[in-house]
C-alpha positions in Angstrom: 0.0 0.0 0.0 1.3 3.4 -1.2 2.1 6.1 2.0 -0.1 8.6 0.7 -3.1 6.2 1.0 -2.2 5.4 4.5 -2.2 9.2 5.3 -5.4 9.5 3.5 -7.4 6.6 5.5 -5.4 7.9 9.0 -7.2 11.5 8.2 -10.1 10.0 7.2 -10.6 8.1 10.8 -9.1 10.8 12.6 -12.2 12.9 11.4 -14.8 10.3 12.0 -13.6 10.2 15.4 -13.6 13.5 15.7 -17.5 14.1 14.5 -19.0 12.1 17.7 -19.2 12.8 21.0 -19.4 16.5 21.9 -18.9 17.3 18.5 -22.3 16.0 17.5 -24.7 18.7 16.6 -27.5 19.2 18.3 -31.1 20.6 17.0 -32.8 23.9 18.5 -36.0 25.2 17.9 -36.5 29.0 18.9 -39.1 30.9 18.5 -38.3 34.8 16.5 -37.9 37.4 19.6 -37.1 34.7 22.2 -33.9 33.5 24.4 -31.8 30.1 24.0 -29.2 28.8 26.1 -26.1 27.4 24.8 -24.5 25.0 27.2 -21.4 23.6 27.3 -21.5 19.4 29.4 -18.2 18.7 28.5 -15.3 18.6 30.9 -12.9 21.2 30.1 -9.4 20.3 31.0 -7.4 22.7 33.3 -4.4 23.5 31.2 -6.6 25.1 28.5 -6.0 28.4 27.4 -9.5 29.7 26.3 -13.1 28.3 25.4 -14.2 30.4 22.3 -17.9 30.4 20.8 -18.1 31.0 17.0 -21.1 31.0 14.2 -21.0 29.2 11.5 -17.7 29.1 12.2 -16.3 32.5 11.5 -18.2 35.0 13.7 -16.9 35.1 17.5 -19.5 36.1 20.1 -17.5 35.4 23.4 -14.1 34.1 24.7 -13.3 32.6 28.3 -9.3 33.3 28.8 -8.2 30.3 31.4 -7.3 33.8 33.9 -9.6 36.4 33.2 -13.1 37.7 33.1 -15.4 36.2 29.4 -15.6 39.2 26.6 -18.2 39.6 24.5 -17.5 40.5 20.8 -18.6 43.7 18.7 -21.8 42.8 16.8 -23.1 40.6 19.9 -22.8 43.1 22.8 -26.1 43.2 25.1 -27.1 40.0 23.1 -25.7 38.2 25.4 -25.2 36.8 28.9 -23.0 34.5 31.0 -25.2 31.8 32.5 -24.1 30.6 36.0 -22.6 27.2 34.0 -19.2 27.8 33.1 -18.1 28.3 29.5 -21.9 28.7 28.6 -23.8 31.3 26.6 -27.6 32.6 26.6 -28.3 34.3 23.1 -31.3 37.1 23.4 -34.0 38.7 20.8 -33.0 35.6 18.3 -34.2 36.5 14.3 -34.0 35.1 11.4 -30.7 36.0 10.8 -29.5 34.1 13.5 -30.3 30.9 12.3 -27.4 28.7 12.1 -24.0 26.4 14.1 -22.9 27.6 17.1 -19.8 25.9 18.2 -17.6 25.8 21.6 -14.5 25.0 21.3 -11.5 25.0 23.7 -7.7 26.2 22.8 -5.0 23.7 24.2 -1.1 23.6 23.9 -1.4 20.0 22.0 -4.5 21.9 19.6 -8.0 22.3 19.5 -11.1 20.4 20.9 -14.8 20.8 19.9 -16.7 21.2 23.1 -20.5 21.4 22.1 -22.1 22.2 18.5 -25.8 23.6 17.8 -28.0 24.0 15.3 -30.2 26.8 16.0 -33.6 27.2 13.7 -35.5 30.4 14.3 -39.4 30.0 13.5 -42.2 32.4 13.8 -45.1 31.4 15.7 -47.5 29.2 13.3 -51.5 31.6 12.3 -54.5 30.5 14.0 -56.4 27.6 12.5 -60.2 27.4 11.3 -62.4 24.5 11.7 -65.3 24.5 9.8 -68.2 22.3 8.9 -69.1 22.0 5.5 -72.1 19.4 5.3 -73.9 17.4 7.6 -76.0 14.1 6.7 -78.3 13.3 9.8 -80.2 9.9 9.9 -81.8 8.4 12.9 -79.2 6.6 14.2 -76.2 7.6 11.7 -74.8 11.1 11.0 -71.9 12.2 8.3 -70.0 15.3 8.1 -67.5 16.7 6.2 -65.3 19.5 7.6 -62.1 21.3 6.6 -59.3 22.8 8.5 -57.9 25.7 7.2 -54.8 28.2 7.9 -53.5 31.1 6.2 -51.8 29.4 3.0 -53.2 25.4 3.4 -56.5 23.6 4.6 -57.3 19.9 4.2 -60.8 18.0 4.2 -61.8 15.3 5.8 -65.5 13.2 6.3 -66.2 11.3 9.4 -68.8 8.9 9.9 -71.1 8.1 13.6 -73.6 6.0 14.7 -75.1 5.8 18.4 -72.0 4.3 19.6 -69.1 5.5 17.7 -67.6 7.5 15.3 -64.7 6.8 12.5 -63.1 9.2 10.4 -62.1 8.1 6.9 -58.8 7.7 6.1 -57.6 8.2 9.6 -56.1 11.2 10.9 -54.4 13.6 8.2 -52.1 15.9 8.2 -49.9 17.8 5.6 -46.7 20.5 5.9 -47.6 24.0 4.7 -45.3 26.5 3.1 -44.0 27.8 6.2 -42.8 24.4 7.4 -45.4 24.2 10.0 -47.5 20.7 10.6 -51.4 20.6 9.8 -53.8 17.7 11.1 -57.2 16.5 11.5 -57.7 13.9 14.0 -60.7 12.1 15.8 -60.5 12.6 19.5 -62.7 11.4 22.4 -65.9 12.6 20.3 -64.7 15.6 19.5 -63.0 16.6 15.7 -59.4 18.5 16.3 -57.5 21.0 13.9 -54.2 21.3 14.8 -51.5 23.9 13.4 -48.3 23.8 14.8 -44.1 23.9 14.1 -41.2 23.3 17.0 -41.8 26.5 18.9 -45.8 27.5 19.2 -49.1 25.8 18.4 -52.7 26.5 18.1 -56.3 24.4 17.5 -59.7 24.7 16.8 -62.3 22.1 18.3 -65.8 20.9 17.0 -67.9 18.5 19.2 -69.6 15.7 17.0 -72.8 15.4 19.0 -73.4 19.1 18.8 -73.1 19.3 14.8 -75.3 16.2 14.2 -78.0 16.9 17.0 -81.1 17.9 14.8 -84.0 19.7 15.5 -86.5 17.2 15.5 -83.8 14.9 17.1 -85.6 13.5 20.3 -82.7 14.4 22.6 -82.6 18.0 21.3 -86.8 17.7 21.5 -86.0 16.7 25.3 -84.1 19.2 26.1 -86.4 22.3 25.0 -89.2 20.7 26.9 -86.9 20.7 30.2 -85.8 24.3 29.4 -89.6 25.4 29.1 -90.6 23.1 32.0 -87.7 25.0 34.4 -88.7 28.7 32.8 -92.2 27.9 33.5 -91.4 26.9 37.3 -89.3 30.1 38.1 -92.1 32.6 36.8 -94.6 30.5 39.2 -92.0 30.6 42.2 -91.4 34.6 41.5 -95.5 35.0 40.8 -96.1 33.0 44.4 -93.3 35.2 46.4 -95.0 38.8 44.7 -98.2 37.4 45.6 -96.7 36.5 49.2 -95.4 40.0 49.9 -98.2 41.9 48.5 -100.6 40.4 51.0 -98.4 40.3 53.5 -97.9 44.3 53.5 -101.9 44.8 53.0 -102.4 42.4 56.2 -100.1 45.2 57.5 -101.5 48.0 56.5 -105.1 47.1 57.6 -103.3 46.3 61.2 -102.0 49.6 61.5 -105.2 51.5 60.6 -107.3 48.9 62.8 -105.0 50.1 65.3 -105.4 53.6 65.2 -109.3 53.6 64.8 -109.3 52.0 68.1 -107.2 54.0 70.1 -109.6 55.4 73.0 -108.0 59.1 74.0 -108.7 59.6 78.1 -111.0 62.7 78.7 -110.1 65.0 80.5 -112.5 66.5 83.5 -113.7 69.5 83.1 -112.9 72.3 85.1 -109.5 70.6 86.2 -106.3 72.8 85.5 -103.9 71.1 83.8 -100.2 71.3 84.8 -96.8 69.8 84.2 -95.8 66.3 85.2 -92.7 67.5 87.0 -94.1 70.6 88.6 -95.8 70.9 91.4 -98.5 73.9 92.0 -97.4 76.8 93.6 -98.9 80.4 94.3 -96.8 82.3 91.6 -98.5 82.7 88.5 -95.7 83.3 86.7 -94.5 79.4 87.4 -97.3 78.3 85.8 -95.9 76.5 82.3 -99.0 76.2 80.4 -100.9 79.1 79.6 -103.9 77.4 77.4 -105.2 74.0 78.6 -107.8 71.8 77.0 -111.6 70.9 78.2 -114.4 68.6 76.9 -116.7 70.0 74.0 -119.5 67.4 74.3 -122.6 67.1 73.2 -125.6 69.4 74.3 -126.5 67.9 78.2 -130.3 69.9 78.5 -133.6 68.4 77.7 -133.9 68.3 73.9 -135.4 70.2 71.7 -138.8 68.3 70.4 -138.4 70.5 67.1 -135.1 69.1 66.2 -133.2 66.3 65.3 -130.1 65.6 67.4 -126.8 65.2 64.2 -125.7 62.3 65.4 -122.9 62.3 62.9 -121.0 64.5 65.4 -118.8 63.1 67.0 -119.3 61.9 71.3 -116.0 64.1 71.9 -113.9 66.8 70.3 -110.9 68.7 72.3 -110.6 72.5 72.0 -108.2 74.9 72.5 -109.6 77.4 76.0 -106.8 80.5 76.7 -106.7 81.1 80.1 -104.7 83.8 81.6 -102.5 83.2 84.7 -105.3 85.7 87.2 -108.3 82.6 86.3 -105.6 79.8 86.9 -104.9 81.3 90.2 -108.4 81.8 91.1 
């Protein structure tokens, strides 16, 4: 065997020795406008001069020296932060153009050693989805319906079939990649018909219950249920009608109580002729200490032997009080 073929085969397995381990490359999904951390798990020997983080293998962001503090680059500066891992890396606000290989890779006297090696995709977050119903067969005891899922620049259709105890969906679940590299499917799910869009980083989905789509309206379940709904509104307007009714009773009872109460009320009369005079005073000679200067007396009726030539008003009443000023000289006589 010539030399130059053993050189060649020697390089050969020197660099397929060289591609595994750390030097793997590992996938990253990040969504546009978000953070990803950049770890280095590789033991880092002690003698090593610095760990240096490139992109695509030109650009240097930062550089650990063996005795002094990391640098960040130009270009990168307030991009990026020191995580409390050594040797690691968090890249902020990532877009589009940051797509690409990040590689660590430590500096040592004998040469240089691939640490960790990442594949960073940047993705926007996928559009909402649409799930809508495009025909519905109804039978008695078998319903079919045809729905599609749409997005901004794809949709697929799909038909599924139910009877009274399951459902099927022809085909199986589907699904197809759009132009933006996102993921759209249609699935069968517990009863329930599921659109799904979504990529690495974000998703979204639109739902549509099977027994709600193929309940009719002369279906006897959905006949059932507006005869309970009536039944229920029916009983509430007699409960509130019976508690109005209650109330309005209740305060007239009242009300006839109270007037009952004050047509009965007997007044005491008081004696004519007697002076009357303060609770908490007692009589004394001065006029002057007399409180009251008007006092009240009995009007009655007429007391003297009627008149034959008249007829007594007996629509007066037994008793009215009146008003009689007296002056202090007739209170003391």
């Amino acid at each position: 065997m010539k030399p130059w073929v053993v050189i060649v085969f020697a390089v050969s397995l020197l660099l397929s020795c060289e591609s595994q381990g750390p030097s793997a490359v590992t996938p990253v999904f990040v969504q546009k406008g978000g953070d990803v951390c950049l770890n280095v798990d590789a033991d880092v020997p002690e003698d090593f001069l610095l760990v240096e983080w490139k992109f695509n293998k030109t650009d240097v962001l930062a550089r650990f020296p063996s005795s002094r503090e990391p640098s960040v680059f130009p270009g990168y500066t307030g991009r990026i932060e020191f995580p409390e891992k050594k040797y690691s890396v968090k890249l902020k606000n990532l877009q589009e153009a940051d797509r690409g290989v990040y590689t660590a890779r430590v500096a040592l006297e004998q040469g240089d050693q691939t640490l960790a090696r990442y594949n960073v995709t940047v993705q926007d977050p996928v559009s909402p989805v649409e799930l809508t119903v495009i025909s519905v067969d109804s039978r008695s005891s078998e319903c079919d319906l045809t729905v599609t899922c749409r997005t901004q620049d794809s949709h697929i259709n799909s038909t599924f079939r139910c009877d009274n105890q399951t459902c099927s969906q022809e085909g199986g679940e589907q699904s197809e990649v759009t132009t933006s590299g996102a993921s759209l499917r249609i699935y069968l799910l517990n009863g329930s018909i599921i659109c799904n869009h979504s990529n690495q980083v974000s998703w979204t989905e639109d739902i549509e219950i099977i027994e709600h789509v193929c309940l009719q309206p002369d279906d006897p379940k959905q006949h059932a249920s507006n005869v309970t709904g009536a039944f229920v509104a029916v009983q509430i307007v007699i409960f509130v009608s019976a508690v109005l009714s209650g109330l309005f009773c209740y305060y007239r009872k009242l009300g006839i109580y109270n007037r009952g109460s004050i047509e009965n009320t007997v007044y005491e009369i008081p004696q004519i002729g007697t002076t009357a005079q303060p609770l908490d005073q007692s009589p004394t000679d001065d006029a002057s200490g007399l409180s009251p200067t008007s006092t009240y007396c009995l009007v009655g009726p007429h007391t003297g032997p009627p008149d034959p030539d008249k007829t007594r008003d007996t629509s007066v009443p037994e008793s009215l009080y009146a008003p009689v000023e007296k002056s202090a000289m007739s209170l003391n006589n």
